[in-house]
Residue frames relative to the residue before (quaternion, step in Angstrom):
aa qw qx qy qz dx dy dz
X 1.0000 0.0000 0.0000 0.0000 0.00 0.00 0.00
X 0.2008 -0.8001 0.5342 0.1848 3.55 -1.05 0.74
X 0.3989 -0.6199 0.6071 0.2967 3.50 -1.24 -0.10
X 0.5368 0.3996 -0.4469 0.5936 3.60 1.04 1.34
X 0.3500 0.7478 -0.5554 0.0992 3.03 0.24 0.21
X 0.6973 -0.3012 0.2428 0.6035 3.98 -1.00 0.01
X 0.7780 0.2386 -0.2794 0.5096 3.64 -1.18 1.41
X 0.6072 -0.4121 0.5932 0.3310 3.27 0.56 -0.35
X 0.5562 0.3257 -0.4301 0.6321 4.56 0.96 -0.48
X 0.6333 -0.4667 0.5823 0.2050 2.16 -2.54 0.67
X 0.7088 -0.5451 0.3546 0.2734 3.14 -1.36 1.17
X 0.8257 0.0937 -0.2584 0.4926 3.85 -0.81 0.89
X 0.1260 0.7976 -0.4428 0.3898 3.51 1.21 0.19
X 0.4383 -0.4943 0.6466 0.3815 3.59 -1.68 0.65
X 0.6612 0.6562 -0.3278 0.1573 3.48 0.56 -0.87
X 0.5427 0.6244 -0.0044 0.5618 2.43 1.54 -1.90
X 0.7731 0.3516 -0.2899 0.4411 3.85 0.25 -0.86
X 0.6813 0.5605 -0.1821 0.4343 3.31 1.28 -0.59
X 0.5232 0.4088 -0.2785 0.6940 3.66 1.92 -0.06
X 0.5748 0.4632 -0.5062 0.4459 3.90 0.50 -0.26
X 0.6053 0.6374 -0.2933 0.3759 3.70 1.06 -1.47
X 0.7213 0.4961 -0.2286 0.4259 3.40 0.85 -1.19
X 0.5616 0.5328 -0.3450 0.5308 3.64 1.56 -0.31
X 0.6437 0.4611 -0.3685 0.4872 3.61 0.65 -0.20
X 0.4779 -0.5758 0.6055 0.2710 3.04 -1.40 1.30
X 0.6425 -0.5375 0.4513 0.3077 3.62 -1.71 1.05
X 0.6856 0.4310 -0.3026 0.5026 3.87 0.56 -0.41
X 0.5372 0.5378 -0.4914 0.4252 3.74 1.01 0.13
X 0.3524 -0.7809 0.4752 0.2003 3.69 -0.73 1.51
X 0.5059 0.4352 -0.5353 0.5178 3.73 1.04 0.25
X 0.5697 0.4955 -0.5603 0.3406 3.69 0.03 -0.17
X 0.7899 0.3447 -0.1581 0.4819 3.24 0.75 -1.47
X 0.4471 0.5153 -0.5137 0.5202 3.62 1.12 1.15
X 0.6426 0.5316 -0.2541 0.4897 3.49 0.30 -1.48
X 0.7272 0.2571 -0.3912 0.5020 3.86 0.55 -0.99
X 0.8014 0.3666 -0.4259 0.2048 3.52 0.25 -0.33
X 0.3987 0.5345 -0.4649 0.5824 3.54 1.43 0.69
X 0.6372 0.4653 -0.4017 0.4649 3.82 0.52 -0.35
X 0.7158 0.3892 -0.2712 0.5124 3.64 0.85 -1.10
X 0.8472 0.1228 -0.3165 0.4087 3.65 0.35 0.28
X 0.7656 -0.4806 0.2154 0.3695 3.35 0.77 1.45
X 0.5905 0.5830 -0.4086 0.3803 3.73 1.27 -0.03
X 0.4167 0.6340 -0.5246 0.3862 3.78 1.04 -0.17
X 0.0343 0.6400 -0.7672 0.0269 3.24 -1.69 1.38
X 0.1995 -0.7268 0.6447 0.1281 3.07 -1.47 0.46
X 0.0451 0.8232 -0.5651 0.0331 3.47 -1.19 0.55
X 0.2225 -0.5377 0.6991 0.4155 3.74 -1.46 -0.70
X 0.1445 -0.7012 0.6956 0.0602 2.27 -1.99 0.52
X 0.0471 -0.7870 0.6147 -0.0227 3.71 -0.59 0.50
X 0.3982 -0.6574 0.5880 0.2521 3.91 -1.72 0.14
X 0.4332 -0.4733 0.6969 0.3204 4.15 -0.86 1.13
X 0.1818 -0.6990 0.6761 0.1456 3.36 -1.27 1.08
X 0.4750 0.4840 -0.5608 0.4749 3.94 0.93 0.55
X 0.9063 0.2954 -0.0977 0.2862 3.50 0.08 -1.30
X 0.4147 -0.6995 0.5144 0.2723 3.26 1.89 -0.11
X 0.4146 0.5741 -0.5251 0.4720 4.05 0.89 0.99
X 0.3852 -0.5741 0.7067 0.1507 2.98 -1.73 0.77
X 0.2295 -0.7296 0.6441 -0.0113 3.36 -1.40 1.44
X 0.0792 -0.8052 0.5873 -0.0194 3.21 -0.49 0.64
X 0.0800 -0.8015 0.5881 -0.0727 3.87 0.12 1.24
X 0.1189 -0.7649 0.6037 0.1903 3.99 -0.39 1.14
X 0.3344 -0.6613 0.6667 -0.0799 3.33 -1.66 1.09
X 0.1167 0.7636 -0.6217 0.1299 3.32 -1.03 1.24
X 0.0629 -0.8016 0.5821 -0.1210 3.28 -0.21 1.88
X 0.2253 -0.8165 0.5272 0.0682 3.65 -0.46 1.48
X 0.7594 0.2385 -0.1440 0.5880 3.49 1.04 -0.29
């Protein structure tokens, strides 16, 4: 994760998730997903990456408050 991320917030940030949002055009239906998991408290954030033995997806959740 950087501390550049979009805006100038650190990546996965409220800050940060809330300047990606503003890049999306208003008719893009992930925007108007992502906010409605943000507005009722269901937004997670995470990384994700692939086990190069086993070919799994990892999903690691992340909670950046600032």
């Amino acid at each position: 994760m950087s501390n550049k991320g979009a805006g100038g917030a650190r990546q996965m940030s409220p800050n940060w998730v809330n300047n990606v949002l503003n890049k999306l055009e208003n008719n893009n239906p992930v925007k108007h997903t992502i906010e409605n998991a943000k507005n009722s408290g269901k937004l997670n954030t995470g990384l994700v990456g692939v086990d190069k033995k086993t070919g799994e997806l990892i999903f690691v959740p992340v909670r950046i408050t600032k």
